[in-house]
C-alpha positions as CSV (number, residue, x, y, z in Angstrom):
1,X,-307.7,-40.7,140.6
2,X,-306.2,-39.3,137.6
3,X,-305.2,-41.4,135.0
4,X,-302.6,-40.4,132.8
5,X,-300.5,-42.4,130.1
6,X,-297.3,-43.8,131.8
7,X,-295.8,-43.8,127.9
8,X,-296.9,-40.1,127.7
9,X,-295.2,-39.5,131.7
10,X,-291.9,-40.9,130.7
11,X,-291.7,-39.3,127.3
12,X,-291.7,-36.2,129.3
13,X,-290.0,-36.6,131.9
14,X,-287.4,-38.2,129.4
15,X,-287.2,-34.7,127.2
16,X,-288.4,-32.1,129.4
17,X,-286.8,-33.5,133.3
18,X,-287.8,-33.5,136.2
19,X,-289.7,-31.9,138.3
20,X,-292.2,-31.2,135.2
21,X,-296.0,-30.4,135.8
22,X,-298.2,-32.4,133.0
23,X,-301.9,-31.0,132.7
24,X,-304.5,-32.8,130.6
25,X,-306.1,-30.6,128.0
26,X,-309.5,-33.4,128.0
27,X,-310.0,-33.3,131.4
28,X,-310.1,-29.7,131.9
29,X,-312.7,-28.9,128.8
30,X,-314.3,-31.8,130.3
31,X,-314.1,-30.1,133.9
32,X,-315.3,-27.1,132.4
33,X,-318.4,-28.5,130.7
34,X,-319.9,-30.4,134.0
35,X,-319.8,-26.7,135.8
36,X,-321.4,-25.4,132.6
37,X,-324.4,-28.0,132.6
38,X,-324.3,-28.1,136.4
39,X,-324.4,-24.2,137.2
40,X,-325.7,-22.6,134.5
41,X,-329.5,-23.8,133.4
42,X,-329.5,-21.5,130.3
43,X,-326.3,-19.9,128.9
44,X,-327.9,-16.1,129.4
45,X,-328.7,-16.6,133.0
46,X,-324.9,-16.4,134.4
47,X,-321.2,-17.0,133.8
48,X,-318.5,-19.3,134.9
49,X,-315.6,-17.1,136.0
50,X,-312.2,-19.4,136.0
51,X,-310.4,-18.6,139.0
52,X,-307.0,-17.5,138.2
53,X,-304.8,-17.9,141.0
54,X,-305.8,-21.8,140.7
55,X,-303.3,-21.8,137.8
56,X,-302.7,-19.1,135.8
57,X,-300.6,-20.7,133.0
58,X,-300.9,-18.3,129.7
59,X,-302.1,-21.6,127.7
60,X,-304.3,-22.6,130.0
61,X,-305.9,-19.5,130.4
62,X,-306.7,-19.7,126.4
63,X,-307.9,-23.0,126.5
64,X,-310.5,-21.5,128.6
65,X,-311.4,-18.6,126.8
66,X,-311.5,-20.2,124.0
67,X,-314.4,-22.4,126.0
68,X,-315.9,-19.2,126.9
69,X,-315.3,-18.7,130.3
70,X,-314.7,-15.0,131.7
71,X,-312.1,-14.7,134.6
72,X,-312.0,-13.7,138.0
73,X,-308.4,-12.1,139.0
74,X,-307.3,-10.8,142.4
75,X,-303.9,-8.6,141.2
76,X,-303.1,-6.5,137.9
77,X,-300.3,-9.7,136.9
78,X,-303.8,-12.0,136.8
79,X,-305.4,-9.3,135.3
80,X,-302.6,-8.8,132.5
81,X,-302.2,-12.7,132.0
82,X,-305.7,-12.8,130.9
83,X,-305.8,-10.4,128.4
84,X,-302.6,-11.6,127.0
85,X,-304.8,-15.1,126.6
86,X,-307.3,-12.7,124.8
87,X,-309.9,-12.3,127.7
88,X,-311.9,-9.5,126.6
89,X,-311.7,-6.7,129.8
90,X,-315.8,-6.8,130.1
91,X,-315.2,-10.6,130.9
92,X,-313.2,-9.9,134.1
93,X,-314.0,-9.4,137.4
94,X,-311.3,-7.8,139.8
95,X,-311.6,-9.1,142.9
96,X,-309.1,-9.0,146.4
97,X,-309.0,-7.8,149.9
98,X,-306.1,-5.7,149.3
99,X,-306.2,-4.0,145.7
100,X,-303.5,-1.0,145.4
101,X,-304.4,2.4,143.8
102,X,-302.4,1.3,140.6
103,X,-304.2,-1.8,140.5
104,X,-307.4,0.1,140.4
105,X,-306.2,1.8,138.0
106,X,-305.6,-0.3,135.4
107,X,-308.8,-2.3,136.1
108,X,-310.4,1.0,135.3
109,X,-308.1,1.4,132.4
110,X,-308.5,-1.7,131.1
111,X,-312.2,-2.0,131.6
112,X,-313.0,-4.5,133.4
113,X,-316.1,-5.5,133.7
114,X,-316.6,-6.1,137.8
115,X,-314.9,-5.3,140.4
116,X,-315.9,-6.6,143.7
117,X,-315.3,-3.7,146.5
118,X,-314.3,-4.9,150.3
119,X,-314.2,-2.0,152.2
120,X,-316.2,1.8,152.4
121,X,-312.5,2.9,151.8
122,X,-311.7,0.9,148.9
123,X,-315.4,2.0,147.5
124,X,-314.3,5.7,148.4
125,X,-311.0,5.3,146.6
126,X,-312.5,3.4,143.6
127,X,-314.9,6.2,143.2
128,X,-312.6,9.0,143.0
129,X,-310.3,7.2,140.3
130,X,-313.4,6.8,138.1
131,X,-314.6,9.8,138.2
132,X,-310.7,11.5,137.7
133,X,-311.2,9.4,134.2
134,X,-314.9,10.4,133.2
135,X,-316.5,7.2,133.7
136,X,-318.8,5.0,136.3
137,X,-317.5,1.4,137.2
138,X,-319.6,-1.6,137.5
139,X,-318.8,-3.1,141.0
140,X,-320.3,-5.4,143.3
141,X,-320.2,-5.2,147.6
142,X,-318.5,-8.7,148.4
143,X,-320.2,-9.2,151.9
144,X,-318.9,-11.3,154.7
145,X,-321.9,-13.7,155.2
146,X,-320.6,-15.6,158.6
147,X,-321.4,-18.8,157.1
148,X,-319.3,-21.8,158.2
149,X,-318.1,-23.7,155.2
150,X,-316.6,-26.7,157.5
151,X,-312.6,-26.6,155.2
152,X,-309.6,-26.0,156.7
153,X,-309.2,-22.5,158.8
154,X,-306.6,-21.3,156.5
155,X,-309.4,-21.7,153.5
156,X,-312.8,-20.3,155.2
157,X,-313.5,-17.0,153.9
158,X,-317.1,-16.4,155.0
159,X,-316.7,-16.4,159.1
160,X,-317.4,-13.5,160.7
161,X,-314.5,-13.0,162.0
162,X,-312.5,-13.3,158.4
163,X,-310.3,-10.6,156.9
164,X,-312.6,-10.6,153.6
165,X,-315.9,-8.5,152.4
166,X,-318.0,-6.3,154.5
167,X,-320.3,-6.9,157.3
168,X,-323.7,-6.7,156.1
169,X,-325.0,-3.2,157.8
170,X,-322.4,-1.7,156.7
171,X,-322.9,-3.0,153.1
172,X,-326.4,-1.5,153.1
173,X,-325.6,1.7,154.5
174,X,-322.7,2.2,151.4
175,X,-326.1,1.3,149.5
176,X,-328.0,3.9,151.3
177,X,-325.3,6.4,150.7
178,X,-324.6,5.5,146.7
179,X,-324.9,8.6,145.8
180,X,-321.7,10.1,147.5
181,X,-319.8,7.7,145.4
182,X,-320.7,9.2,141.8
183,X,-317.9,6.9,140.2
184,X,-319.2,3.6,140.8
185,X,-322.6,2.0,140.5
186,X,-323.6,-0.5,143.2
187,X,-325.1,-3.2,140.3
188,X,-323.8,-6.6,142.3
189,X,-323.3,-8.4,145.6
190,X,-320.6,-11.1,145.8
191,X,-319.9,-13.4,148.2
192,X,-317.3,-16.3,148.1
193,X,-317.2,-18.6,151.4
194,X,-313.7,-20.5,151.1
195,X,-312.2,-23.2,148.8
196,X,-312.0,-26.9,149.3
197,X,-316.3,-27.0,150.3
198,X,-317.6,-30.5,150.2
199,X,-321.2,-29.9,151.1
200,X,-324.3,-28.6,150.0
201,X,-325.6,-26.3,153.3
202,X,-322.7,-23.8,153.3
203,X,-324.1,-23.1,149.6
204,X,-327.3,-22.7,150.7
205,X,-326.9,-20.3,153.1
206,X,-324.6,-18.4,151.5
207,X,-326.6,-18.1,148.6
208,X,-329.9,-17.1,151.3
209,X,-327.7,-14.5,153.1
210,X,-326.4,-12.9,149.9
211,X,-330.4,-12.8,148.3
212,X,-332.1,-10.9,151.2
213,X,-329.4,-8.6,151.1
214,X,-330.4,-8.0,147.7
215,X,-334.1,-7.7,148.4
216,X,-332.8,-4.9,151.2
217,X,-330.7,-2.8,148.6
218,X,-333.3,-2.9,146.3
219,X,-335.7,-1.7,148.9
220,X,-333.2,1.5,149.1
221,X,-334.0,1.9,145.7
222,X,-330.7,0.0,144.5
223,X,-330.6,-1.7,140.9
224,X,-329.0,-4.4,141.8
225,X,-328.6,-7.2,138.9
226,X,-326.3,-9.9,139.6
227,X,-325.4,-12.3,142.7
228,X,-321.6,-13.6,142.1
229,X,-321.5,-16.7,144.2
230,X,-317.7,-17.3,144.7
231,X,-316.3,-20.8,143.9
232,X,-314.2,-23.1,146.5
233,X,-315.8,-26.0,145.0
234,X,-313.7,-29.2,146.9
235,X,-312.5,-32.1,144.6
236,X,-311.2,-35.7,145.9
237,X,-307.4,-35.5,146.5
238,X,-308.2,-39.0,148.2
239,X,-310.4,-42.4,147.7
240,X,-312.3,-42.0,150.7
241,X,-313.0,-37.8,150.3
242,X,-315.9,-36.9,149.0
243,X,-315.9,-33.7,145.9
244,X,-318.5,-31.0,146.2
245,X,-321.8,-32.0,144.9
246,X,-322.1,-29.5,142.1
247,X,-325.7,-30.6,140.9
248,X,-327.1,-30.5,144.1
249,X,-325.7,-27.5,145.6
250,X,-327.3,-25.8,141.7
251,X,-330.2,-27.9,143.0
252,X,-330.5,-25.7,146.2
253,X,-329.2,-22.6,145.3
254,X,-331.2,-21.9,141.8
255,X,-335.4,-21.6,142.9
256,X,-334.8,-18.5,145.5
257,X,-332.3,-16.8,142.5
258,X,-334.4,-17.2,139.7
259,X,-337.4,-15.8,142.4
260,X,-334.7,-13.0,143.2
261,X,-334.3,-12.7,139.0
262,X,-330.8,-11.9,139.1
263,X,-327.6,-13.1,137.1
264,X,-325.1,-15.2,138.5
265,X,-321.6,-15.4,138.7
266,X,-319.1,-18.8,139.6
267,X,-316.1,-18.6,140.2
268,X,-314.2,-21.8,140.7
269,X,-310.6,-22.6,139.7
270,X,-309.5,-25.8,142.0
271,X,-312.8,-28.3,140.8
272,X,-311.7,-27.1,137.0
273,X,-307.7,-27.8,136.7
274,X,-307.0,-29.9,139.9
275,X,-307.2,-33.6,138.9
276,X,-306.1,-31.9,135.6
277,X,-302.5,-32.2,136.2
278,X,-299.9,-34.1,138.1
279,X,-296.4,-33.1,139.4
280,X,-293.5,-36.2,137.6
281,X,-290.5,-36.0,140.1
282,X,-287.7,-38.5,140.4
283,X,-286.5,-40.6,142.8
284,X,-283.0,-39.4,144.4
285,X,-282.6,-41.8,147.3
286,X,-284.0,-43.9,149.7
287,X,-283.2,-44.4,153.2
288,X,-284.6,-45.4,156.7
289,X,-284.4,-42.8,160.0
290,X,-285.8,-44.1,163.3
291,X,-287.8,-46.9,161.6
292,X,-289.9,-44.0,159.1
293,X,-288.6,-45.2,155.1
294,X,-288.1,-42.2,153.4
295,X,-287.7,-41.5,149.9
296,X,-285.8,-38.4,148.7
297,X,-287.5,-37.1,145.0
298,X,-286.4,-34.2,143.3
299,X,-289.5,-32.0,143.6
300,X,-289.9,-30.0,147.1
301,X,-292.1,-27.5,149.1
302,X,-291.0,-25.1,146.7
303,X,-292.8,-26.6,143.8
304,X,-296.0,-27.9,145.5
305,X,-296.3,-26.3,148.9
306,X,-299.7,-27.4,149.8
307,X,-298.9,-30.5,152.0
308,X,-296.4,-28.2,154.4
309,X,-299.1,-25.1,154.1
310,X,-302.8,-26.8,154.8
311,X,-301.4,-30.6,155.6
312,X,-302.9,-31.2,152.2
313,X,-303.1,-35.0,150.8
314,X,-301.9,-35.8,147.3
315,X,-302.1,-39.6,146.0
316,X,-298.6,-40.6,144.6
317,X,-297.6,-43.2,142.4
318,X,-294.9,-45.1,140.6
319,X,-294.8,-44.5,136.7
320,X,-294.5,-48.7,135.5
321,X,-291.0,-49.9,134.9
322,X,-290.6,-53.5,133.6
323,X,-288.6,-54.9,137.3
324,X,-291.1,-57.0,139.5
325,X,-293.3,-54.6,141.6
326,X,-295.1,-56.6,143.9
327,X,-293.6,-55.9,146.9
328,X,-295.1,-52.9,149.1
329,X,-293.9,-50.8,151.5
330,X,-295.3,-47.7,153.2
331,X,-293.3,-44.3,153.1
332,X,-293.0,-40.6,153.3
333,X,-291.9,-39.2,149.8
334,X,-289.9,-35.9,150.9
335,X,-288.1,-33.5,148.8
336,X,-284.5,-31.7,148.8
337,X,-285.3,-28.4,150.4
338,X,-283.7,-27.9,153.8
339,X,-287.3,-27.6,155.8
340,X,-288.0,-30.5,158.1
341,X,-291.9,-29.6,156.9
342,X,-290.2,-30.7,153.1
343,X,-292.3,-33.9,153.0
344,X,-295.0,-34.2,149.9
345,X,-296.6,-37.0,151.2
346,X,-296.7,-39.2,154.4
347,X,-296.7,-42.3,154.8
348,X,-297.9,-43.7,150.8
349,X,-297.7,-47.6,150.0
350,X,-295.7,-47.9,147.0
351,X,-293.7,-50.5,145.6
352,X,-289.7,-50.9,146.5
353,X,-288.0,-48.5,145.0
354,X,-285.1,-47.5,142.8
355,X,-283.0,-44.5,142.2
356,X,-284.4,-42.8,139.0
357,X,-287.7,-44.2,139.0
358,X,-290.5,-41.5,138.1
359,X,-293.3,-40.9,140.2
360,X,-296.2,-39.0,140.0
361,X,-298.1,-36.3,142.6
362,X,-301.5,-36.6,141.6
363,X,-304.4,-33.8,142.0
364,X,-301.5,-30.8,141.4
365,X,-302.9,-28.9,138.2
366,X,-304.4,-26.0,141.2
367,X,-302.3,-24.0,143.3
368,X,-298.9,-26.0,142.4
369,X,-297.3,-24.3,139.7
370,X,-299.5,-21.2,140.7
371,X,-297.7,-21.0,144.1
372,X,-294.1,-22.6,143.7
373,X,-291.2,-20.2,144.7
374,X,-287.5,-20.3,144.1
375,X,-287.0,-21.2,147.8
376,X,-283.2,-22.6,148.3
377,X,-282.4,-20.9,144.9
378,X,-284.5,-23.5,143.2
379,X,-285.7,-23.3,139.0
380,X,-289.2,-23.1,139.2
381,X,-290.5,-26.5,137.3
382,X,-291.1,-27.1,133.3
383,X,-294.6,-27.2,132.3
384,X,-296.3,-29.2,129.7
385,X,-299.8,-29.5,128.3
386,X,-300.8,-33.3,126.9
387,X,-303.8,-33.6,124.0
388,X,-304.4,-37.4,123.4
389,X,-301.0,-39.1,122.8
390,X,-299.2,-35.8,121.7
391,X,-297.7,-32.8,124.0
392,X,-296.1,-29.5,124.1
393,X,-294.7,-27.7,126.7
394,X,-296.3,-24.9,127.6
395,X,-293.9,-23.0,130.1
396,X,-290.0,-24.0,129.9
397,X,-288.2,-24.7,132.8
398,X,-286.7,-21.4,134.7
399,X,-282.9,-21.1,133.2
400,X,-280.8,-21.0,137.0
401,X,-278.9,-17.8,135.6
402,X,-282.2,-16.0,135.6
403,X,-283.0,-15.8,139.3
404,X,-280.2,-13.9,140.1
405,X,-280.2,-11.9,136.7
406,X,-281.7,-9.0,137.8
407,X,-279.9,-8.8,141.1
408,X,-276.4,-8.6,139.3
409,X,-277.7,-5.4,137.5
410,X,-277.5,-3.6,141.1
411,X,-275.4,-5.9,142.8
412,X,-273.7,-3.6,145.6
413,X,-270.1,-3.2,145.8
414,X,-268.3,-2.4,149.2
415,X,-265.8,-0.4,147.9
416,X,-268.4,2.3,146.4
């Protein structure tokens, strides 16, 4: 589990409050450089691409461009983030089910280096935009490979029946018709099979699906030069769960790719920032209903929704305080929202507990900051990035005043 200083934890949630987000800058370069080693055999053979929807904190984001990573964004906000970090445009790849026309736009604007096409319409669309600007964009054909990648339903993007990438015919017949789309050149095929994938074989397949569709456009008389492989790399949010097995899904993937001679693209996010941070929230209350101890902390759904969205599992535990701690009991940590599906975690063992004492949700540097709202009116969280013993923060906490700011610049009056 992730270890960070309790001295650290309280010094921040003594300055900054509570609920506060705390990412390790160690653990992430250190994230970073196993997917280097693991992935990439040679440095000129392929490219991590940092998912940005994982977390998309501006400092963050520099940290990794700074270790060299390019990025792979799915809306023009991701896209602007990174090149306020100082991406350089030819290091992005736009990726997304849904992209709208000014989103293409300002990928083509911007110059981004990929972007993955899902549908003959969006290809169509794309294609007209470039060519209303003078140029040809760089894209790849994100194919729906039907692989099972055995993660939760709401995280498998690969199935056959899924709303991403096109079926594979119909992938090769855009190829066969390239030449009606003068805008864009058909250089790269992507697929990306769902997040939280704990084995080896999904992988595999994927990777095997995605290379003979290669060897057919190729056949057509495509140049096709890179494979972009996705990401949804799974990490341990628990003891007994086992994390992807990076070096042996590079194992399997690698001899038919380097046969196929192409480049290769990876795009995780979760396995690089996820046991990166923790959420510190305090305790509020305590109380008992119908035999279930609860205990009432002042982070909710709102800043980590992924326990009431997938049924996700985060470890949680009690930053030390110097009062015996021996005792045990078993509870459900919930937060303050008015949702009965509120509860961050379910039935922990922690020690007897006190108003005020700090815990901390472990596993929460991916999609927690990334996806908190303002449900209930609520300031999004503080965020602060630790380096050894010092920290800064990195994101201040939302001011209340501002999330109705905007709305008292039009707010309607009835006698108007």
């Amino acid at each position: 589990m992730d270890a960070f200083p309790d001295y650290s934890l309280r010094e921040v949630a003594q300055q900054v409050g509570t609920p506060c987000y705390v990412y390790d800058r160690g653990r992430i370069e250190q994230n970073y450089a196993r997917l280097v080693s693991a992935l990439l055999p040679h440095p000129s053979v392929g490219r991590i691409c940092y998912s940005v929807k994982a977390n998309s904190n501006l400092s963050v984001l520099r940290l990794l461009h700074n270790l060299g990573a390019g990025f792979d964004v799915v809306s023009i906000g991701e896209l602007r983030r990174v090149l306020l970090a100082g991406a350089a445009p030819a290091d992005v790849v736009f990726a997304g089910v849904g992209k709208r026309e000014d989103e293409l736009i300002a990928a083509l604007d911007a110059g981004a280096g990929w972007i993955n096409v899902e549908s003959p319409q969006e290809l169509h669309a794309l294609s007209d935009l470039a060519c209303a600007r003078g140029r040809v964009q760089q894209v790849a054909l994100r194919i729906n490979p039907n692989v099972d990648p055995h993660t939760h339903r709401h995280m498998a993007t690969g199935t056959g029946t899924s709303k991403f990438g096109i079926e594979i015919e119909q992938a090769l017949a855009l190829v066969a018709r390239r030449n009606d789309y003068p805008g864009v050149a058909i250089n790269g095929i992507h697929v990306h099979i769902g997040s939280m994938v704990n084995e080896v074989a999904p992988y595999e397949d994927a990777a095997r699906v995605a290379l003979d569709v290669i060897t057919r456009c190729r056949e057509l008389g495509a140049t096709i030069t890179t494979l972009n492989l996705g990401g949804g790399f799974g990490v341990a949010y628990r003891p007994d769960q086992p994390e992807a097995p990076i070096e042996a899904i590079a194992e399997a993937v690698w001899p038919p790719i380097r046969r196929a001679g192409v480049q290769v693209l990876f795009e995780p996010g979760r396995a690089i920032v996820a046991d990166a941070g923790v959420l510190l929230t305090r305790v509020l209350y305590t109380k008992a209903n119908g035999g279930v101890n609860y205990v009432v902390v002042d982070a909710g759904m709102n800043d980590l929704i992924r326990p009431a969205l997938y049924g996700a599992v985060h470890g949680v535990s009690l930053v030390s305080r110097v009062s015996e701690m021996s005792e045990v009991s078993r509870v459900s940590v919930v937060g303050p929202v008015c949702e009965s599906g509120d509860v961050l975690a379910e039935g922990v063992l922690l020690p007897v507990l006190q108003r005020g004492d700090l815990l901390v949700i472990h596993h929460a540097g991916a999609y927690g900051m990334s996806m908190a709202s303002n449900y209930n009116t609520r300031p999004r969280a503080a965020e602060v990035l630790l380096q050894g013993d010092a920290w800064r923060v990195i994101r201040p906490r939302e001011a209340i005043e501002a999330l109705w700011a905007p709305e008292v610049e039009c707010l309607y009056q009835a006698d108007s």
